[in-house]
C-alpha positions in Angstrom: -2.2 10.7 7.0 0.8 9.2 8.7 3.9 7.4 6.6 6.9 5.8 7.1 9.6 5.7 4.4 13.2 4.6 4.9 15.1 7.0 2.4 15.4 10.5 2.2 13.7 10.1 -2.1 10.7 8.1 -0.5 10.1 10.4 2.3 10.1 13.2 -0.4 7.8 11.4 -2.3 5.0 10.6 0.5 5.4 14.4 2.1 4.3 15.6 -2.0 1.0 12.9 -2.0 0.7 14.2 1.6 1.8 12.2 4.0 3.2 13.7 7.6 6.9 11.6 8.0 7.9 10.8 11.5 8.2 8.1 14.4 5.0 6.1 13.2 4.3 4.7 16.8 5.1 8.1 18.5 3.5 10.4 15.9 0.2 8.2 16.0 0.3 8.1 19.6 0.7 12.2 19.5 -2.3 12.5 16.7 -4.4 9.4 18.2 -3.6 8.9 21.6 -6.1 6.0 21.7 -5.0 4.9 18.8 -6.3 4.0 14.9 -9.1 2.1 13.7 -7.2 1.2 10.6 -4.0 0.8 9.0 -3.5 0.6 5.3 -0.3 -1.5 5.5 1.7 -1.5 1.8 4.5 -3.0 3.8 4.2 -5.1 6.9 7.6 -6.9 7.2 8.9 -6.0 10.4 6.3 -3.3 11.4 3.3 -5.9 13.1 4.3 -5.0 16.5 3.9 -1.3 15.6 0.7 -2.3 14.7 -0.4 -3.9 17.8 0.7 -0.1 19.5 -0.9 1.9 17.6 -4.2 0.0 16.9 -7.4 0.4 19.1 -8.9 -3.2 20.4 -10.6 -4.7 17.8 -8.9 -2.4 14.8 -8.4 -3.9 11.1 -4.9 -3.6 9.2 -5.5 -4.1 5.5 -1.7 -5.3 4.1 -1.2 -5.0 0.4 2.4 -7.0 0.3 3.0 -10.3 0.2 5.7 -11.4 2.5 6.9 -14.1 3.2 6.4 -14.9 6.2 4.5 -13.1 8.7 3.7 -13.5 12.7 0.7 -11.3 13.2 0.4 -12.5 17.1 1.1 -9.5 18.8 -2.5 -8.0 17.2 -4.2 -11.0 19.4 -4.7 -9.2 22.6 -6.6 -6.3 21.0 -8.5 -8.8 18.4 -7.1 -6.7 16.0 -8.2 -8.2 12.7 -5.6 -8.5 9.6 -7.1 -8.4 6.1 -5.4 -9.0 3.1 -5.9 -6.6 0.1 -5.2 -7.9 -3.6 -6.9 -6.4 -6.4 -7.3 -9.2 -8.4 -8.6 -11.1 -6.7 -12.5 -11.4 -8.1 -11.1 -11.8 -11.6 -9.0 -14.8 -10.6 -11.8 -16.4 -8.8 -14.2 -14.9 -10.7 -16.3 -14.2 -7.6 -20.1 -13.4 -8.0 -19.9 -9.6 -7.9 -17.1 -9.3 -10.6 -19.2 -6.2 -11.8 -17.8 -4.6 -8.6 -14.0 -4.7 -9.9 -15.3 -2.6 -12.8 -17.2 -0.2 -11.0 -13.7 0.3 -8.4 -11.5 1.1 -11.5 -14.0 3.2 -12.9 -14.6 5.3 -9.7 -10.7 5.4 -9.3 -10.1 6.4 -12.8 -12.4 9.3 -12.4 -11.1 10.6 -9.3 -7.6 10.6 -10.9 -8.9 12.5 -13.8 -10.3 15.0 -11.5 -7.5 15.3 -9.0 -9.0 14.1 -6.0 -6.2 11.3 -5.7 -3.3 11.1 -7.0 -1.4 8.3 -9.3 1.4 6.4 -7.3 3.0 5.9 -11.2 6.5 7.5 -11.1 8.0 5.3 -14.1 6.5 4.3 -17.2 8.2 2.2 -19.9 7.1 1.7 -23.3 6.2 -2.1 -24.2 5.9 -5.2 -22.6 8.7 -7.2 -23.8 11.7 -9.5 -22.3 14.1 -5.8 -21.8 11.1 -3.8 -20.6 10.3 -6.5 -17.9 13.5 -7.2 -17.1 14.6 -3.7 -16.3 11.0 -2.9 -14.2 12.3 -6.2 -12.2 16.2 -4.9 -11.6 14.9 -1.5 -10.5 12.3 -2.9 -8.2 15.2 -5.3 -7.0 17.4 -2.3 -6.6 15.2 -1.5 -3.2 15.5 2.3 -4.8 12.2 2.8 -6.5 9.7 5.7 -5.2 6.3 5.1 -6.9 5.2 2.0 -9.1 6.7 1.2 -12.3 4.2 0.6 -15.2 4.8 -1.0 -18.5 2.5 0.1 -21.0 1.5 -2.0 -24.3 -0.4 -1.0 -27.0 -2.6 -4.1 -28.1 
């Protein structure tokens, strides 16, 4: 795996869920000189035309954000095709294979139990209430948060 992080904490944190921190561009051009069938993009803002470099013709980028606004032209030449990845997206559109959201969190849940994968959960605060939400949004705002931030309710 190959990450990109822009402070020293974040880099920290993907070299410890074992990511390799460099150059993305050059390192995937030293690792894949062809290039990559896929990139899992949590943040695309200013990296598409590193995507168009390092993709093979006819590659996928899955993006997870939601910017704001987004030029994906420069993937055009290699028909590189852009998907966007949301996870709730059956249960808001309560799409015919809703049983497959279950089965996703299941499968995840037991492979974080076991320890195949790691949780991305650095930060954990107790209740879902105006404080609670309101701090989870000024860290996030802060641009300094390494991991996600949960808030946890007990119904």
């Amino acid at each position: 795996m190959i990450a990109t992080a822009s402070r020293p904490e974040s880099r920290a944190w993907a070299l410890a869920h074992g990511a390799d921190h460099h150059d993305l561009v050059k390192e995937v051009k030293r690792a894949a000189p062809l290039g990559v069938d896929y990139i899992l993009a949590p943040h695309t803002e200013g990296n598409v035309q590193a995507f168009a470099e390092i993709a093979v013709p006819f590659g996928r980028v899955a993006a997870l954000d939601s910017p704001t606004a987004l030029d994906i032209v420069p993937l055009k030449d290699k028909s590189v095709t852009w998907h966007w990845g949301k996870m709730f997206t059956r249960p808001m559109f309560e799409t015919q294979d809703m049983a497959a959201h279950r089965r996703l969190l299941d499968r995840t849940a037991e492979l974080v139990e076991a320890g195949t994968i790691r949780t991305t959960m650095a930060t954990t605060l107790q209740g879902i209430t105006a404080d609670t939400i309101r701090r989870a949004h000024l860290e996030v705002l802060s641009g300094r948060t390494v991991g996600k931030i949960v808030l946890t309710a007990t119904w």
